[in-house]
N, C-alpha and C positions, 0 to 999 in steps of 0.2 A: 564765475558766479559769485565767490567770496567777493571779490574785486569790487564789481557791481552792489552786492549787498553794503559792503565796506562806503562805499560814495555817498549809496543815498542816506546811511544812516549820522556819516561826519555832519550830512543839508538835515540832519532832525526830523527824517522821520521814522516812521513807524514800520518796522518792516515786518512782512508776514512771507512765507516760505509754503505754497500749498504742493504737494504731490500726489501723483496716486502711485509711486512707484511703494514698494517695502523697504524701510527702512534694517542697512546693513549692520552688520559689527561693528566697522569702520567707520557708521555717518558721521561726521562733523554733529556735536556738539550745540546745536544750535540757540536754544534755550540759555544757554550759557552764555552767547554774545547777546543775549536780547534779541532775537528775531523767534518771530511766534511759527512755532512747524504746526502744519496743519495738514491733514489728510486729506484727498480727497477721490472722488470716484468717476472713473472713464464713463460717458454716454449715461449720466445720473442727474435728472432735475437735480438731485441736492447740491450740485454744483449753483444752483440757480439762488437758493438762497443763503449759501454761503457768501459768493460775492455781492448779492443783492445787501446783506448787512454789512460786509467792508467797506461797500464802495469806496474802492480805491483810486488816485488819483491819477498814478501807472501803475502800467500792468507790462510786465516782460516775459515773454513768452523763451522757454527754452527750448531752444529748435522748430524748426518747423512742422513738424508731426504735434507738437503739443500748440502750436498756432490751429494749427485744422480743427482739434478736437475741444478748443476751449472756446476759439476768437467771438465765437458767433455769438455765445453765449456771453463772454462779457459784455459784445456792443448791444446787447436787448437788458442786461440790468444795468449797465453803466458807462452809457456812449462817447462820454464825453473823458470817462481814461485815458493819458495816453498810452499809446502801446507800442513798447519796442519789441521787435524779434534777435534774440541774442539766436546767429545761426552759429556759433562757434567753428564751424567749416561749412564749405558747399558740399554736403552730402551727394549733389548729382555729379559733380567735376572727379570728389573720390569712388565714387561707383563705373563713370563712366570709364576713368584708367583702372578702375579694376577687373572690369570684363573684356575690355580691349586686351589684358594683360592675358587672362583665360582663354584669349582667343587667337593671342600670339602674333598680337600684330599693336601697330601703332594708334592713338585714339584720332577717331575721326570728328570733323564738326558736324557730324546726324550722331555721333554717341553722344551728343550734348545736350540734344532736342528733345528727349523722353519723356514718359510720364514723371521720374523722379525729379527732372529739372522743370519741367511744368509745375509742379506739381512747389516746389520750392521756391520758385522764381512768385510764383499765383501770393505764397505767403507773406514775399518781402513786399511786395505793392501793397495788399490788404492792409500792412502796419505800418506807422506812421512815418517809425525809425527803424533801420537793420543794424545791427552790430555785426563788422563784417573784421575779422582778424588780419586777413589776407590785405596786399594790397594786388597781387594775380588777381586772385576773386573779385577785387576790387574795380580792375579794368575791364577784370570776363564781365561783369553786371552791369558794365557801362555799355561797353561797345559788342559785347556778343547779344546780349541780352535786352540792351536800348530799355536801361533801368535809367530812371530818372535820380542823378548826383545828389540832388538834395533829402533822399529818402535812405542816402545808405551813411554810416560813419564811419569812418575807420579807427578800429579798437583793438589792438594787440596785443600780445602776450605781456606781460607785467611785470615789472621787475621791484623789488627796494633794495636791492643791496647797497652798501657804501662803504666807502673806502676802509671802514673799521673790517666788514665781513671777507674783504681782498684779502686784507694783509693777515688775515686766520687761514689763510690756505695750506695745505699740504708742499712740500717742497717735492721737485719733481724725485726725488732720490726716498721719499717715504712712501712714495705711491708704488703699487705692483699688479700686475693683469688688468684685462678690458672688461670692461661691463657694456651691458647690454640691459634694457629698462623700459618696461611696456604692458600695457594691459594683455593679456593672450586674447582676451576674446576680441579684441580690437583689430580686425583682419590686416589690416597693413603690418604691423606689428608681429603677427603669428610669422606670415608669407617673410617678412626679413629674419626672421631667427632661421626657419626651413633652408632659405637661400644661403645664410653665412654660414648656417653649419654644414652644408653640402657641397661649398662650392669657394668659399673662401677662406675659415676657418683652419684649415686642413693646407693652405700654403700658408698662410700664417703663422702657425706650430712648426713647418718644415722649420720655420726661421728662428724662430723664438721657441726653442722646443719645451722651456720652463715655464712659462708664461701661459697662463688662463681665462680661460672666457666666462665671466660669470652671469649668468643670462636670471633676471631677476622679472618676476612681472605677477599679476594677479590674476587667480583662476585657471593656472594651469592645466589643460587637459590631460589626459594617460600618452598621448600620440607625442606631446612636448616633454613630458618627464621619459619617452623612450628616446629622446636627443642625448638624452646624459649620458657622455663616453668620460669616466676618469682618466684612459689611457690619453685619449685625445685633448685633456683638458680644456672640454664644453661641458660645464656642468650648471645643471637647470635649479636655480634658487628657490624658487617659488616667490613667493611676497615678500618685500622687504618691508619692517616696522619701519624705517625710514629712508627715503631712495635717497636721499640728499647726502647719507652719511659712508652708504653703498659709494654712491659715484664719487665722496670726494676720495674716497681709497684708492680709488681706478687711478689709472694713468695714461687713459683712454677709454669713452664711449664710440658704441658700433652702432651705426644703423642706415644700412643697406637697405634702405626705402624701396622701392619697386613701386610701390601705387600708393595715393593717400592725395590728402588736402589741407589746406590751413595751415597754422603755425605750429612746429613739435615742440610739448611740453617739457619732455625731455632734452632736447639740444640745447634750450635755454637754462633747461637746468644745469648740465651738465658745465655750461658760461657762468654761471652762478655756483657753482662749487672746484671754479679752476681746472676743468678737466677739459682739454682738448675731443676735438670727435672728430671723426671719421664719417661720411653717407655719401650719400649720392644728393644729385641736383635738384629730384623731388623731396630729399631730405632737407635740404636746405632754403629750398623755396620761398622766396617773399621773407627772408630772414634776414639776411645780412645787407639787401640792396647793392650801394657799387662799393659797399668797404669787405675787408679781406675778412675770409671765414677764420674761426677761432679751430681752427685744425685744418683738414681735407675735404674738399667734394668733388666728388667723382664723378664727370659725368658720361651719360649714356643710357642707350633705347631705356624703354621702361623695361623689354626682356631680360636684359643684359646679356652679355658675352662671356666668353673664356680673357679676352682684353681686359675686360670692367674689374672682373675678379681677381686679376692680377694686378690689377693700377690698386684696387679697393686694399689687395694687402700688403702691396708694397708702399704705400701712403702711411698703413698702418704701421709696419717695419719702420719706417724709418724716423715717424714720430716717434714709435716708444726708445728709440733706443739711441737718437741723437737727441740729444738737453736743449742744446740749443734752439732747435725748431720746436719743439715742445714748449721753451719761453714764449716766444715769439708767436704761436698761435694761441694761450692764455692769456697773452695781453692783447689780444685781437677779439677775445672774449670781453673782457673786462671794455673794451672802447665800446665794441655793440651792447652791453648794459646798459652800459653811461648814453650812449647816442640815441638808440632804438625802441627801449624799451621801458624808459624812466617811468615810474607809475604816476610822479605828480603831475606830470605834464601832460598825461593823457588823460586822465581823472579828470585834471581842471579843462581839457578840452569837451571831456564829454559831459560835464555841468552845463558847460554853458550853452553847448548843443540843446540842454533839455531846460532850462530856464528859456529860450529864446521861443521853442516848440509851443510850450507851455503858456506862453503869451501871446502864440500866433496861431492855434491849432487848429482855428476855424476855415481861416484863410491858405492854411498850409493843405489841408484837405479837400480844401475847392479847388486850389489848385493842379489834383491830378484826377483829370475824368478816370484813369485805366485803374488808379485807387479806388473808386467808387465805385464804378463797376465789379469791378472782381468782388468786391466786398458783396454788393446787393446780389451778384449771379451764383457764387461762390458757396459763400455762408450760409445761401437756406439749401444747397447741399448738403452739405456735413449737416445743418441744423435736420433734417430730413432723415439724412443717415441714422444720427446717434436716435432719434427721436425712436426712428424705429427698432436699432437693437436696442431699447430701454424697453421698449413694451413687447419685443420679445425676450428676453430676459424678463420679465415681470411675471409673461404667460408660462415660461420656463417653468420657475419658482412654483408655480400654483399648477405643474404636473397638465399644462391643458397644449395637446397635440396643434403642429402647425403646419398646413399643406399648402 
């Protein structure tokens, strides 16, 4: 989202940031770059003349759930927006290997079909442009999904490092123990700490019996701080003021993926502060294409095995303790920076994506009957929907009973 805000304000303009979530501790700043934060309220006409007075020229929807609840509502004050949906993953492709995972078996193409992927799939048509990270996701929306090419872009994880930020890295002889780096409430994320401490962690430490897992991430629950063994050295950080300075200590990032989607924040990071990693094949998905990972990936089922968790530690073993593979998969980091994830090269693709848009918008929308439909079938659903929890909620407020 910086990224994005970052693009459109280098083209001059004006950017405005609305939410209805609460602003945290932690928010970004924003006032401070110049982009105007603005509040604003779920299923609330004053949504209506908030953007009736911006009228803004795009409009980016972040994820699909905030496309449902707002889109309708922009295209009745200001039709002629354009609108991109930054999905930053496919929430139905991480859902669907998440219950297939619950369910102990492999994901099928009917766990693909659901209401969540309807329901997400419905959002990228309704707008004009998708920001799509993945280039898996990228093919699943081609060919599972029969999305139309010219509706999706591909936008990846982001990188600026350069040659100055390499050559400040840690030498592998000042780095010590593995890190581990994740939101807790982020279910992919929780489910890999549970699995490495249960199952990997523990041959691990047989090997490197000195050596420490520091598992760092935000909003810990009680159930994650009962993982903290000193004896076993797994010990639960909580938040880190800064991951970047966490991983570059490491000498290894862990993450033993089991389910999830899109691109991980963290393994690019950890490429960006010279740390080699360790995961598995959904950990490294749509990252590295056919060049060599900047550490290990493990592959296998999404359940995994007593095999997996033995490859998962001995991969780990033997990065940290032979130098030499340790070089050689941090400059395999440093190549996918440089090759994959350049931020000027992408930026200036997706400029000109939205200058081209911009000058064809009319014709770009004639162009897709299932666009126009879904919009005109779609949108006075949700319009219908919110319509109504507003004026219940209204009746709420004024104490008046509803049967």
């Amino acid at each position: 989202m910086m990224d994005l805000i970052g693009v459109f304000q280098r083209r001059g303009a004006a950017v405005t940031f609305a939410s209805a979530a609460q602003r945290g501790e932690h928010s970004v700043d924003l006032e401070a770059l110049n982009v105007t934060a603005a509040d604003i309220a779920l299923n609330c006409v004053s949504f209506d003349t908030f953007i009736t007075n911006l009228q803004p020229d795009i409009v980016v929807f972040d994820r699909f759930f905030t496309e449902e609840q707002f889109a309708w509502r922009v295209e009745r004050c200001c039709e002629s927006a354009l609108r991109i949906l930054d999905t930053e993953d496919l929430h139905c492709l991480r859902h669907a290997r998440h219950q297939a995972l619950k369910q102990g078996r492999e994901v099928q193409r009917s766990d693909l079909f659901g209401e969540l992927a309807q329901r997400e799939v419905a959002a990228i048509w309704r707008c004009d442009l998708s920001l799509i990270i993945s280039e898996y996701e990228l093919k699943l929306l081609q060919t599972g999904y029969d999305v139309a090419p010219d509706i999706l872009h591909y936008m990846p994880l982001l990188s600026d490092k350069s040659t100055d930020d390499f050559s400040a890295w840690r030498d592998f002889e000042e780095r010590q123990h593995c890190v581990v780096i994740g939101n807790f409430r982020h279910a992919p994320n929780w489910d890999a700490v549970q699995y490495l401490r249960a199952y990997i962690w523990p041959k691990i430490r047989k090997s490197l019996p000195n050596v420490e897992c520091h598992v760092y991430g935000a909003y810990p629950p009680p159930k994650a701080l009962q993982l903290h063994n000193e004896k076993l050295g797994f010990l639960i950080k909580g938040w880190a003021k800064s991951a970047a300075d966490v991983v570059s200590s490491a000498r290894l990032c862990l993450a033993p993926l089991r389910f999830g989607a899109g691109q991980k924040g963290k393994l690019l990071e950890a490429m960006e502060c010279g740390t080699p990693s360790v995961t598995s094949d959904i950990g490294a998905e749509a990252m590295c294409g056919e060049m060599p990972w900047s550490g290990a990936v493990i592959n296998g089922s999404p359940l995994f095995s007593e095999q997996f968790a033995d490859e998962f530690a001995s991969a780990t073993v033997r990065l940290y303790q032979t130098e030499n593979d340790w070089r050689v998969a941090q400059a395999n980091g440093k190549s996918l920076i440089r090759s994959r994830y350049d931020r000027d090269v992408y930026l200036s693709q997706f400029a000109s994506c939205i200058d081209a848009l911009r000058c064809n918008l009319s014709a770009h929308r004639l162009g897709h009957f299932n666009s126009l439909m879904l919009r005109q079938q779609t949108l006075k659903s949700h319009q219908y929907m919110s319509q109504w929890i507003e004026a219940k909620n209204r009746l709420a407020a004024l104490n008046v009973d509803i049967f």
